[in-house]
PDB file as gemmi writes it, atoms N, CA and C in Angstrom:
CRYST1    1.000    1.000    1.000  90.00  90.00  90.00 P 1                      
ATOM      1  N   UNK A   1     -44.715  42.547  81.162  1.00  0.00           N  
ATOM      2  CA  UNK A   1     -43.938  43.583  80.517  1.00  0.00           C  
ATOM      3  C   UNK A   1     -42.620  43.784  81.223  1.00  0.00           C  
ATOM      4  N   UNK A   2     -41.779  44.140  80.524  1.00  0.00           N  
ATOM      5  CA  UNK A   2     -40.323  44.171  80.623  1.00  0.00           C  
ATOM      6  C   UNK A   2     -40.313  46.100  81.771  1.00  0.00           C  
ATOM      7  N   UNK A   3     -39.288  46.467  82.294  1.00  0.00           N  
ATOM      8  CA  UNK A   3     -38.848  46.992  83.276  1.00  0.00           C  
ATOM      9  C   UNK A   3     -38.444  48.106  82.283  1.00  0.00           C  
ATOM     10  N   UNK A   4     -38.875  49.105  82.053  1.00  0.00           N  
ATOM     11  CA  UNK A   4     -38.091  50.354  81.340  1.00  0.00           C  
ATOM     12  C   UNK A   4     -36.510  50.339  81.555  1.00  0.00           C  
ATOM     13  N   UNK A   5     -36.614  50.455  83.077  1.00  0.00           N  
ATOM     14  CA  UNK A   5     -35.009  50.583  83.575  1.00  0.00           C  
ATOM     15  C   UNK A   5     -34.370  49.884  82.866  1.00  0.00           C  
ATOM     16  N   UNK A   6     -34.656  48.746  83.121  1.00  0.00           N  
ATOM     17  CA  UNK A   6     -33.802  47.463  82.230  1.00  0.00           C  
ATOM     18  C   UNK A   6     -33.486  47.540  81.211  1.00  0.00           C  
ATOM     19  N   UNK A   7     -34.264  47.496  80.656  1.00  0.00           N  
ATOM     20  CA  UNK A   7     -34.520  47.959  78.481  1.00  0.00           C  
ATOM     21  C   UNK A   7     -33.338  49.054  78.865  1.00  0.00           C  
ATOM     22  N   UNK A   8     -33.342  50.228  79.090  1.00  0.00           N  
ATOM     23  CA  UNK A   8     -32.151  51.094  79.407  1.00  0.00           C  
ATOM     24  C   UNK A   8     -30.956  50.690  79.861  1.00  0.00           C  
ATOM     25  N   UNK A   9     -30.664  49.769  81.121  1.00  0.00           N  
ATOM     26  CA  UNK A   9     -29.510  49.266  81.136  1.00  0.00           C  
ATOM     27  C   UNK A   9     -29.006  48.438  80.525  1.00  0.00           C  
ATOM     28  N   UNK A  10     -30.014  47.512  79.356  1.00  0.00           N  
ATOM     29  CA  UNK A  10     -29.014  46.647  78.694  1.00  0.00           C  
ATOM     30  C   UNK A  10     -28.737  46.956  77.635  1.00  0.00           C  
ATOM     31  N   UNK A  11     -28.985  47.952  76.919  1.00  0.00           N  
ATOM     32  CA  UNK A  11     -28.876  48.644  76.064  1.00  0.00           C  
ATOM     33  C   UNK A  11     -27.136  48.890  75.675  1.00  0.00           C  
ATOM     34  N   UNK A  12     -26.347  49.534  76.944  1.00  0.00           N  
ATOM     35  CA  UNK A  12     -24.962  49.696  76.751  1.00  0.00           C  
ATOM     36  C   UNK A  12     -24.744  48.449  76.820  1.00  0.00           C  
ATOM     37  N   UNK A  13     -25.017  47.180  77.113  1.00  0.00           N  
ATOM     38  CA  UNK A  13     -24.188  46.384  77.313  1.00  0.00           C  
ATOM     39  C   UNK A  13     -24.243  45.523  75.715  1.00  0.00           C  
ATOM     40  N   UNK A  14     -24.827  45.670  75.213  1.00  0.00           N  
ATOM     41  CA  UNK A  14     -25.288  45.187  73.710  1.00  0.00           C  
ATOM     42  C   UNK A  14     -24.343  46.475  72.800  1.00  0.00           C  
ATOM     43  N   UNK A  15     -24.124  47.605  73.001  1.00  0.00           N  
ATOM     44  CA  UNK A  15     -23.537  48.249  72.152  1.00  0.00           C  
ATOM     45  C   UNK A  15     -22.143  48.473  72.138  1.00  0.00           C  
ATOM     46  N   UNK A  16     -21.621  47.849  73.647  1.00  0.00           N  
ATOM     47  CA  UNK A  16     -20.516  48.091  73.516  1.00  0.00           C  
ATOM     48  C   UNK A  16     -19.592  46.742  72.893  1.00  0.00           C  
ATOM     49  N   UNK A  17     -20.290  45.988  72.608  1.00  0.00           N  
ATOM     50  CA  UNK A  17     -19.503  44.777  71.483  1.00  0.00           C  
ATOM     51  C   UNK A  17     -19.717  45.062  70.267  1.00  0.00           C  
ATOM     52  N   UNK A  18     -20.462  45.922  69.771  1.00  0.00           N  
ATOM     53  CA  UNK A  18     -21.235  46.437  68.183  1.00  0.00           C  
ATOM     54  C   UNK A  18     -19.457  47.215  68.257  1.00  0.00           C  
ATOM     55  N   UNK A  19     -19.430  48.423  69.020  1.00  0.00           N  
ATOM     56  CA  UNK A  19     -18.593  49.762  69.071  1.00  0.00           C  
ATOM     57  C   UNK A  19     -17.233  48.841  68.710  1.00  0.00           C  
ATOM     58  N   UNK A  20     -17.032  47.457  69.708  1.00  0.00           N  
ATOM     59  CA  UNK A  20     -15.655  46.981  69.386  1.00  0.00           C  
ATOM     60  C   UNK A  20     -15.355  45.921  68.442  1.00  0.00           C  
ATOM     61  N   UNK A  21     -16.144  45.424  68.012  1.00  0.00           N  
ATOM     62  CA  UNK A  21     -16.495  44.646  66.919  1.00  0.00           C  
ATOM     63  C   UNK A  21     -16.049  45.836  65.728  1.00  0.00           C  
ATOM     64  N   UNK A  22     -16.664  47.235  65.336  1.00  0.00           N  
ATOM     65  CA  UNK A  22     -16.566  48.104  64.331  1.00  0.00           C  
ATOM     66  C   UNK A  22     -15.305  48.647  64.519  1.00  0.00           C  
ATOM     67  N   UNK A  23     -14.909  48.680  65.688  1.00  0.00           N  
ATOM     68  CA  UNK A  23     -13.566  49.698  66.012  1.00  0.00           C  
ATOM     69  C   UNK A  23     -12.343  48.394  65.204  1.00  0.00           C  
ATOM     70  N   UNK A  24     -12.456  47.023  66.104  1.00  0.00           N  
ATOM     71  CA  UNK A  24     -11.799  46.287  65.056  1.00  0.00           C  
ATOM     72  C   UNK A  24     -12.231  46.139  63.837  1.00  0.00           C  
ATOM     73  N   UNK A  25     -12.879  46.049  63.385  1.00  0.00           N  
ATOM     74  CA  UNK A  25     -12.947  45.896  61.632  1.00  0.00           C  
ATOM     75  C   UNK A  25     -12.380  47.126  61.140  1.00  0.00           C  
ATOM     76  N   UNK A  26     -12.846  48.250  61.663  1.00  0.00           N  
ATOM     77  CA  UNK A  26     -12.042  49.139  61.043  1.00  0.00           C  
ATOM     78  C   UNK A  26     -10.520  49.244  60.982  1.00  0.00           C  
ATOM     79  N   UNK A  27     -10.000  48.606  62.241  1.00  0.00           N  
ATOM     80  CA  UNK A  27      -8.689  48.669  62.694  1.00  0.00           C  
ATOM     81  C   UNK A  27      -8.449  47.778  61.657  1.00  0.00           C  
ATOM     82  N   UNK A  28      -8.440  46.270  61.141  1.00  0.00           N  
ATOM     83  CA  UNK A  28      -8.232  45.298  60.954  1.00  0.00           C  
ATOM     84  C   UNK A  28      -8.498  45.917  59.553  1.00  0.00           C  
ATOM     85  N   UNK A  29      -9.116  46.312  58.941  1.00  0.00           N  
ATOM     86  CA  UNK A  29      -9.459  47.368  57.220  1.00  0.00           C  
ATOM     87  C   UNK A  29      -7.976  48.146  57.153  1.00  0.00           C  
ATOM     88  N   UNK A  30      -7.779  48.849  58.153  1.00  0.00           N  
ATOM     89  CA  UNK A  30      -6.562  49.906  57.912  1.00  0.00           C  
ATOM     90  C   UNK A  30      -4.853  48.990  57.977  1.00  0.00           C  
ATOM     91  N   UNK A  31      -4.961  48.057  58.697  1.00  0.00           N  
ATOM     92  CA  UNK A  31      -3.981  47.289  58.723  1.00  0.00           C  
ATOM     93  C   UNK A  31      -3.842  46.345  57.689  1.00  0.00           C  
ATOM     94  N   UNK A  32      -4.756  45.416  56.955  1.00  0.00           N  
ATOM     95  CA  UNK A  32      -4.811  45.268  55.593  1.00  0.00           C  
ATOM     96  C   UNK A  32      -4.173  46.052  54.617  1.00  0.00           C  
ATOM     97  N   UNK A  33      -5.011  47.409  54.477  1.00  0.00           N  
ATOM     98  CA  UNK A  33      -4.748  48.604  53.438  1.00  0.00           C  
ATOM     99  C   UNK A  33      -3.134  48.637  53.399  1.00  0.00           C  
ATOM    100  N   UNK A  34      -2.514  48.924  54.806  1.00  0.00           N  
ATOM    101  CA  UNK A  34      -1.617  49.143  54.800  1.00  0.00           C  
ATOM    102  C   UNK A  34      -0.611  48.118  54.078  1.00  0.00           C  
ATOM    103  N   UNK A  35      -0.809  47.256  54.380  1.00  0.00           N  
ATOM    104  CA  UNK A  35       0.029  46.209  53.946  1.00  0.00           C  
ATOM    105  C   UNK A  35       0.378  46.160  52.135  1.00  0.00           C  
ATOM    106  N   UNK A  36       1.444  46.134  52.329  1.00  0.00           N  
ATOM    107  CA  UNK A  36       1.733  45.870  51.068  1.00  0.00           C  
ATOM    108  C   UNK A  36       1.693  44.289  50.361  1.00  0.00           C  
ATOM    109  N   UNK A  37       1.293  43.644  48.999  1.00  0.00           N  
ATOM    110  CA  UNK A  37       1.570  42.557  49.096  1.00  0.00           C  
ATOM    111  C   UNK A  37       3.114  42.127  48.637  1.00  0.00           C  
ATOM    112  N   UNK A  38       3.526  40.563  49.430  1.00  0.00           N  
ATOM    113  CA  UNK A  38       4.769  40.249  48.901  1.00  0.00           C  
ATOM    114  C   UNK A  38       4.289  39.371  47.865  1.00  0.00           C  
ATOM    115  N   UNK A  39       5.794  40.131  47.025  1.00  0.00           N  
ATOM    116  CA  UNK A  39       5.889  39.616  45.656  1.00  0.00           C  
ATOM    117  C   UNK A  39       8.001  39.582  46.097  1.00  0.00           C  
ATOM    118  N   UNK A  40       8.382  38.814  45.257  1.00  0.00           N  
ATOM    119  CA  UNK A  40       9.720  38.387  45.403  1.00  0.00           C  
ATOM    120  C   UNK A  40      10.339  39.475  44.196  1.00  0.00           C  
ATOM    121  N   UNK A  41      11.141  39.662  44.679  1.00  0.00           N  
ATOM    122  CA  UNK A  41      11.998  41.135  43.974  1.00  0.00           C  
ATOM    123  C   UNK A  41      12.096  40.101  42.821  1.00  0.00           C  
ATOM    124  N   UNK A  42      12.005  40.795  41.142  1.00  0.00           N  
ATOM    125  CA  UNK A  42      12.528  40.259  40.091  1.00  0.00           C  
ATOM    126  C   UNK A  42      13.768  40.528  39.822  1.00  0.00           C  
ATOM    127  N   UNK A  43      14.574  38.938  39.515  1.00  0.00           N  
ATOM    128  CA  UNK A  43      16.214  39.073  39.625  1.00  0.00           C  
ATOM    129  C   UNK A  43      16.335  39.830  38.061  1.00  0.00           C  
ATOM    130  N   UNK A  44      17.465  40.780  37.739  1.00  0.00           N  
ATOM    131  CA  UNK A  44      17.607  41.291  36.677  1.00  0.00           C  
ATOM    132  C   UNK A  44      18.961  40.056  35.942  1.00  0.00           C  
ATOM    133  N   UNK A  45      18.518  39.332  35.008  1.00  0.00           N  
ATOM    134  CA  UNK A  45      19.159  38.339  34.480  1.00  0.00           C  
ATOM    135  C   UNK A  45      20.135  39.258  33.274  1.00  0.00           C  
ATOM    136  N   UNK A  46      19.521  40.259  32.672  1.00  0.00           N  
ATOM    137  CA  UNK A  46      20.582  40.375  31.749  1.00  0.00           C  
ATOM    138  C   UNK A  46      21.676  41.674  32.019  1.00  0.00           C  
ATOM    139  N   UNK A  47      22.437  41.576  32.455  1.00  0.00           N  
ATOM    140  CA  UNK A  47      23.833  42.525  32.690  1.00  0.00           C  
ATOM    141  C   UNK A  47      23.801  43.186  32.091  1.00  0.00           C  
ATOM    142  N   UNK A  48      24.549  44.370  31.693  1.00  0.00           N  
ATOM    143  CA  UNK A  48      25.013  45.417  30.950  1.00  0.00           C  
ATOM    144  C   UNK A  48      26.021  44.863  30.444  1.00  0.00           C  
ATOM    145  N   UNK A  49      25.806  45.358  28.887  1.00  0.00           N  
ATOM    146  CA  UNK A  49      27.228  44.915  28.122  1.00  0.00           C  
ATOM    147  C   UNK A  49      27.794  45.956  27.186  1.00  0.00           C  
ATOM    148  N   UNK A  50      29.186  46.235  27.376  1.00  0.00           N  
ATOM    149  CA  UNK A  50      29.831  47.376  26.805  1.00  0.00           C  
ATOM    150  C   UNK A  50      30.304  46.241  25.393  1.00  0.00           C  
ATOM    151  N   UNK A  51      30.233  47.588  23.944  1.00  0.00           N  
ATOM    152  CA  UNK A  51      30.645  46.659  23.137  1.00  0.00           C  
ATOM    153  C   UNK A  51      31.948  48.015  22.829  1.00  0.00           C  
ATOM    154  N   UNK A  52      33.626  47.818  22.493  1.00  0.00           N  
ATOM    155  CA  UNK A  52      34.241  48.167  22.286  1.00  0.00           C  
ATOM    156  C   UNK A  52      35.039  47.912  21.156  1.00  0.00           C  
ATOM    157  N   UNK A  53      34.830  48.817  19.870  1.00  0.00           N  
ATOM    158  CA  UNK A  53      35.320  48.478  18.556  1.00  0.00           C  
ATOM    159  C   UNK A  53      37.074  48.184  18.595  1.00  0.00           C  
ATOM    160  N   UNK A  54      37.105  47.854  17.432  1.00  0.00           N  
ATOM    161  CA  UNK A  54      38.632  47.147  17.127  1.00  0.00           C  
ATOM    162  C   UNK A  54      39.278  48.355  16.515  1.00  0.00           C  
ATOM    163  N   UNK A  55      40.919  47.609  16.021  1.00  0.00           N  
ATOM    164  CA  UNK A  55      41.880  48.967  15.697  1.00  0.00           C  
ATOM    165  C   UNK A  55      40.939  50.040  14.339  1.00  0.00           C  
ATOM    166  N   UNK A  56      40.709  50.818  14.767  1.00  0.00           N  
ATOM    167  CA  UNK A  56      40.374  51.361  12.942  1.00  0.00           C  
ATOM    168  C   UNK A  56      39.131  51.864  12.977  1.00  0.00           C  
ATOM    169  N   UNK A  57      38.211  51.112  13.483  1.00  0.00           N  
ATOM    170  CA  UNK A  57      36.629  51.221  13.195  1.00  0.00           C  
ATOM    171  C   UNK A  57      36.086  52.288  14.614  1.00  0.00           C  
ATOM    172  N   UNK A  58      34.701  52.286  14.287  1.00  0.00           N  
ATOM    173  CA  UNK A  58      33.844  52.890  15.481  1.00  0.00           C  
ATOM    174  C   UNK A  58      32.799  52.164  15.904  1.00  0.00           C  
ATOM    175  N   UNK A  59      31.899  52.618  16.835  1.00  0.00           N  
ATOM    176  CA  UNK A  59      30.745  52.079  17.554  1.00  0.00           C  
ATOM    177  C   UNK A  59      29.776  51.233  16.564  1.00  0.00           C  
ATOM    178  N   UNK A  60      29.767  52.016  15.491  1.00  0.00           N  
ATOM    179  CA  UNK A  60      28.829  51.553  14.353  1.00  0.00           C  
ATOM    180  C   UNK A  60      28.911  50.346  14.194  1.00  0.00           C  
ATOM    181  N   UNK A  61      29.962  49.436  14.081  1.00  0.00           N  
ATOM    182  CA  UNK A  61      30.235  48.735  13.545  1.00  0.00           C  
ATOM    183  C   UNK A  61      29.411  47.423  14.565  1.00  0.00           C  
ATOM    184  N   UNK A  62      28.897  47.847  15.515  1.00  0.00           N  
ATOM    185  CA  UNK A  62      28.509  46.715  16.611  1.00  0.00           C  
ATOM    186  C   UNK A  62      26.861  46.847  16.717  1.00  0.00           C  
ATOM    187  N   UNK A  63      26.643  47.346  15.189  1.00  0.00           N  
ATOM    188  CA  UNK A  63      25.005  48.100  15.337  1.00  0.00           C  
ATOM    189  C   UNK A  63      24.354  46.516  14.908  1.00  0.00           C  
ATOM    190  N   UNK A  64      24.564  45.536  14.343  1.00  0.00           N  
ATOM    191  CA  UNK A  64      24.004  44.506  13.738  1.00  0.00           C  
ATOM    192  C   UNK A  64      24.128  43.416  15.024  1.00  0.00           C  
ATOM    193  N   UNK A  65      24.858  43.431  15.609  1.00  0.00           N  
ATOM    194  CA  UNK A  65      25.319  42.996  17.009  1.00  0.00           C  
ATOM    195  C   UNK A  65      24.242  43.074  17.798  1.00  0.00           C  
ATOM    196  N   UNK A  66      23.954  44.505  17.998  1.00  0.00           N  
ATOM    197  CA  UNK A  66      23.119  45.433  18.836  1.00  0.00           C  
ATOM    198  C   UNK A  66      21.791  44.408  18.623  1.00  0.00           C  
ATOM    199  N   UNK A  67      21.394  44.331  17.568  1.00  0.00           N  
ATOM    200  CA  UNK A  67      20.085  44.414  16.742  1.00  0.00           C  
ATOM    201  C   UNK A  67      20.030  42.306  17.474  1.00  0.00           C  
ATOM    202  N   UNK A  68      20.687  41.573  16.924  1.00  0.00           N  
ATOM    203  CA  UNK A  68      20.552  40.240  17.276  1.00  0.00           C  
ATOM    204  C   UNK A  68      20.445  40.420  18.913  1.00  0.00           C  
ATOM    205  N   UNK A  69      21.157  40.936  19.738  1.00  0.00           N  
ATOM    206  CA  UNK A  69      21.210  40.797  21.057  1.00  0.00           C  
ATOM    207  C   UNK A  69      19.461  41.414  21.949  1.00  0.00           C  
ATOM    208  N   UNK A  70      18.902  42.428  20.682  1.00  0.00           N  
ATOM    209  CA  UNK A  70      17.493  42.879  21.522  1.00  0.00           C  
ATOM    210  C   UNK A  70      16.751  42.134  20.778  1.00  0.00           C  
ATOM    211  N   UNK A  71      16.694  41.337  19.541  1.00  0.00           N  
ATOM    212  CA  UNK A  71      15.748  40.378  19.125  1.00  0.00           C  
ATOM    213  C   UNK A  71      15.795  39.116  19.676  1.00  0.00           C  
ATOM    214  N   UNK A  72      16.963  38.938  20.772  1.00  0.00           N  
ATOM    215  CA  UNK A  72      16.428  37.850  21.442  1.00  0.00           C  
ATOM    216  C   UNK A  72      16.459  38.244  23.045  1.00  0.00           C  
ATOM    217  N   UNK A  73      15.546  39.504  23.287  1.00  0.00           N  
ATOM    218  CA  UNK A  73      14.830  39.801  24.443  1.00  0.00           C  
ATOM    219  C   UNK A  73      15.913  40.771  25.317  1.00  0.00           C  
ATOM    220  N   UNK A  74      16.952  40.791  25.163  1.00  0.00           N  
ATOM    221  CA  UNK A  74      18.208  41.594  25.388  1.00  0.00           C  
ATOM    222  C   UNK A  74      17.899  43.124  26.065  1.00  0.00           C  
ATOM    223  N   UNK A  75      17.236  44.011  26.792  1.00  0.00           N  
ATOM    224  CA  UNK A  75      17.008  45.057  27.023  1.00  0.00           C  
ATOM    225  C   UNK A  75      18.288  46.308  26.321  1.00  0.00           C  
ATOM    226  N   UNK A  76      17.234  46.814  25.327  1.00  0.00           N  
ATOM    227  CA  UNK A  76      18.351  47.699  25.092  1.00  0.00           C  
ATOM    228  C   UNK A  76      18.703  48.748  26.082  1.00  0.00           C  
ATOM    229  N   UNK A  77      18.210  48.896  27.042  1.00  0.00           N  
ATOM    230  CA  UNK A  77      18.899  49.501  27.929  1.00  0.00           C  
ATOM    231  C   UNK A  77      20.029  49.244  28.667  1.00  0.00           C  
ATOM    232  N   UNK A  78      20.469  48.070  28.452  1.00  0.00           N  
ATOM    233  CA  UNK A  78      21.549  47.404  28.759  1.00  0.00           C  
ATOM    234  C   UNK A  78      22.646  47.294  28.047  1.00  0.00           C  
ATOM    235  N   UNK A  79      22.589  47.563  26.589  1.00  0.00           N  
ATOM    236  CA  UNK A  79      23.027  47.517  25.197  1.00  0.00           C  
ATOM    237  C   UNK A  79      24.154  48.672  25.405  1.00  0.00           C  
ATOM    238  N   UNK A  80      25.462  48.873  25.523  1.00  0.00           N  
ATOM    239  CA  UNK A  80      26.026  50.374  25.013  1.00  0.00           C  
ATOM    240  C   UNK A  80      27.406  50.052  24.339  1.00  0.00           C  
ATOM    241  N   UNK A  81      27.690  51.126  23.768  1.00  0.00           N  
ATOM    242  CA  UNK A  81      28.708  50.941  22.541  1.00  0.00           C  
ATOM    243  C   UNK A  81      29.782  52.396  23.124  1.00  0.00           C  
ATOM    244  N   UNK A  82      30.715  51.764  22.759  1.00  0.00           N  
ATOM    245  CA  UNK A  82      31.808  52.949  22.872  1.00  0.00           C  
ATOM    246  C   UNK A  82      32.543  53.600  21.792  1.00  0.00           C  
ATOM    247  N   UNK A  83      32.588  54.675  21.798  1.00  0.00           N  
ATOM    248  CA  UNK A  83      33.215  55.245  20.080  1.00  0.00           C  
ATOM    249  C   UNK A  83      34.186  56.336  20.477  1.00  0.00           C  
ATOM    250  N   UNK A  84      35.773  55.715  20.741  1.00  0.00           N  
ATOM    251  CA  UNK A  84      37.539  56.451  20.816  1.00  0.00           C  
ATOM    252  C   UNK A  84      37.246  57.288  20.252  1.00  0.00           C  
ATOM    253  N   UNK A  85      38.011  58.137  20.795  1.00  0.00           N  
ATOM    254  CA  UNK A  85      38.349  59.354  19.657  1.00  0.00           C  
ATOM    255  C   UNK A  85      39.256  59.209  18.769  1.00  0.00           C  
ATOM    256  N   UNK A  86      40.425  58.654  18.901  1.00  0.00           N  
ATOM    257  CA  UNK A  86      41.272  58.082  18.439  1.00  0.00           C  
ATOM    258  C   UNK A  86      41.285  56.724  17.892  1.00  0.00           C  
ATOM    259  N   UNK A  87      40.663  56.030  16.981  1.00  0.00           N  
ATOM    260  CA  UNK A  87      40.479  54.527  17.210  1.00  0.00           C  
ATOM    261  C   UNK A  87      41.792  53.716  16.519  1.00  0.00           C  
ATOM    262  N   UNK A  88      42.618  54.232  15.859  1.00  0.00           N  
ATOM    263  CA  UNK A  88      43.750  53.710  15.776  1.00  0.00           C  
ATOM    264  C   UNK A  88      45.110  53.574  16.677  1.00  0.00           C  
ATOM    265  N   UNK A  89      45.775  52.215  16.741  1.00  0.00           N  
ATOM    266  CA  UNK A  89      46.972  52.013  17.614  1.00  0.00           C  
ATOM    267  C   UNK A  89      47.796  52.639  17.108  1.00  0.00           C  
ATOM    268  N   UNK A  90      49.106  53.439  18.382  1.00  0.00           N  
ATOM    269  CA  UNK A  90      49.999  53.268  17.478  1.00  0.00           C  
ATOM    270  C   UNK A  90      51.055  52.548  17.705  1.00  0.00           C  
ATOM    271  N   UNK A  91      51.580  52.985  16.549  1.00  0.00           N  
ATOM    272  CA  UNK A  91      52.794  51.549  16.232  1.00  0.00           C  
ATOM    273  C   UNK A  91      53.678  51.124  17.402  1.00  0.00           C  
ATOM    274  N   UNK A  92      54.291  52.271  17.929  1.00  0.00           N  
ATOM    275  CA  UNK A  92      55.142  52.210  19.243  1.00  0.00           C  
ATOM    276  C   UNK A  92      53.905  52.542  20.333  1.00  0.00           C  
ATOM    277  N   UNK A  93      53.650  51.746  21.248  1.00  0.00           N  
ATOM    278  CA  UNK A  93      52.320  51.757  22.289  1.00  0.00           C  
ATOM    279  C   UNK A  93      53.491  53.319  23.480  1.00  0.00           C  
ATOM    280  N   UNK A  94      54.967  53.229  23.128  1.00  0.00           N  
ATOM    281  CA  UNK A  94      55.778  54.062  24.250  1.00  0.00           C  
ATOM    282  C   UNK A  94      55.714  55.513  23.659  1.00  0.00           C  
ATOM    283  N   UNK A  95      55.768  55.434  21.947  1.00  0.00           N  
ATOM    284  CA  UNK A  95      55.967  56.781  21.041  1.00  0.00           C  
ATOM    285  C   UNK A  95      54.672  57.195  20.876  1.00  0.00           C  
ATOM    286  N   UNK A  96      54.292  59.063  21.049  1.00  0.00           N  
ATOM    287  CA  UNK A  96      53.461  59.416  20.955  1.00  0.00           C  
ATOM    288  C   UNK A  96      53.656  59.642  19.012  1.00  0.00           C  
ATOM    289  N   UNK A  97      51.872  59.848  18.779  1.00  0.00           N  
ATOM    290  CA  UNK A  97      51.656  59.430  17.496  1.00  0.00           C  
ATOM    291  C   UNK A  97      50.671  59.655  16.912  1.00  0.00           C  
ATOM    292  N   UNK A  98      50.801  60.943  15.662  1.00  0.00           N  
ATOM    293  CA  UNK A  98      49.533  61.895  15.503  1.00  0.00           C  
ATOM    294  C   UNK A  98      48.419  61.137  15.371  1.00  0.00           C  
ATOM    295  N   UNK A  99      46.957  61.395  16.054  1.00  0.00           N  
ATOM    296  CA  UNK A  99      45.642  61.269  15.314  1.00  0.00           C  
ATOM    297  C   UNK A  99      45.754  59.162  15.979  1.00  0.00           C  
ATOM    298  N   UNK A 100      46.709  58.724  16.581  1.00  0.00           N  
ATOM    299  CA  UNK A 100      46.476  57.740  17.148  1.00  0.00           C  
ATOM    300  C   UNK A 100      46.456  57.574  18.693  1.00  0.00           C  
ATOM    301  N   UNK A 101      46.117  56.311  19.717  1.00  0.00           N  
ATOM    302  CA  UNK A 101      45.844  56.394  20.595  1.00  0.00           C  
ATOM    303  C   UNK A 101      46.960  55.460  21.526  1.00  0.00           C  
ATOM    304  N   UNK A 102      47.474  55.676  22.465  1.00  0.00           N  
ATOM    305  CA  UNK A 102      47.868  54.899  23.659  1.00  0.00           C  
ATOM    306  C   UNK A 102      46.993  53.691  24.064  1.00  0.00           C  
ATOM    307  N   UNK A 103      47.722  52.573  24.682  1.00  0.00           N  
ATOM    308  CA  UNK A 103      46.391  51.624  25.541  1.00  0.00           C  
ATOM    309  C   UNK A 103      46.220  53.218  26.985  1.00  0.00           C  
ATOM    310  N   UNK A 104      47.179  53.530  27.231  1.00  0.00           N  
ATOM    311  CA  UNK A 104      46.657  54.590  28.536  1.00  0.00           C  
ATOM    312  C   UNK A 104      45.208  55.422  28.218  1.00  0.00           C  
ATOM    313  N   UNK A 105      45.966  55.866  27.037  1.00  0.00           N  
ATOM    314  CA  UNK A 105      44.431  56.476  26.594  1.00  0.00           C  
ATOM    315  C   UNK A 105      43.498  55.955  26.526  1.00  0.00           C  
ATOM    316  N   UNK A 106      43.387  54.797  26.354  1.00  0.00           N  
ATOM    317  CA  UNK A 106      42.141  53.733  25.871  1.00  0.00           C  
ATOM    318  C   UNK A 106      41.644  53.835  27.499  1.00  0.00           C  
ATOM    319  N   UNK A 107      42.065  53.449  28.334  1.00  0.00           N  
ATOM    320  CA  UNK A 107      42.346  53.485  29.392  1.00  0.00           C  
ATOM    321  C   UNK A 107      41.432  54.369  30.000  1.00  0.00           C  
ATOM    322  N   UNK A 108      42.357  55.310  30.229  1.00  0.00           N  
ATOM    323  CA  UNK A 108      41.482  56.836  30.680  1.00  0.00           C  
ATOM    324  C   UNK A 108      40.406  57.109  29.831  1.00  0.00           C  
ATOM    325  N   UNK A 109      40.135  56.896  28.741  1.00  0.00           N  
ATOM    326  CA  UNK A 109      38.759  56.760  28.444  1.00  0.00           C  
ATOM    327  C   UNK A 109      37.708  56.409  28.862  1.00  0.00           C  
TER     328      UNK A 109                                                      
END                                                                             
């Protein structure tokens, strides 16, 4: 028969590789968790595109535009239209000119 004492002293020596064995797994669980996985940033391929009507007209006019550019995958969030207040030139770009617009104005717009 085995030594009581003994059975008692080897006891810690058997548990203290259990204790660090668990202390790492746990450690080694939380450092996992933590981790985030890599994934490669997705490049954004389609730009923003301003569409800016001609002498006369408004935004509307770029709505069929609009429509071909998101049916071929186009994010309409990317899609925007601009509508002058003024959408006519005028004749002299130097002479001011009722209910028409400057390029400055276009401009500062």
């Amino acid at each position: 028969m085995s030594d009581p004492e003994e059975t008692v002293s080897s006891k810690p020596q058997f548990r203290a590789p259990k204790r660090l064995t668990l202390k790492g797994a746990g450690l080694l669980a939380l450092l996992l968790a933590g981790c985030k996985a890599i994934t490669p940033t997705p490049v954004d391929t389609h730009p923003s595109i301003l569409f800016v009507h001609d002498n006369g007209e408004s935004a509307a006019s770029w709505q069929t535009t609009l429509w071909r550019f998101e049916s071929n995958g186009w994010p309409a969030s990317k899609l925007h239209t601009l509508d002058l207040p003024y959408p006519f030139a005028r004749d002299d770009d130097t002479q001011p000119q009722a209910g028409r617009s400057s390029s400055a104005d276009y401009m500062a717009y």
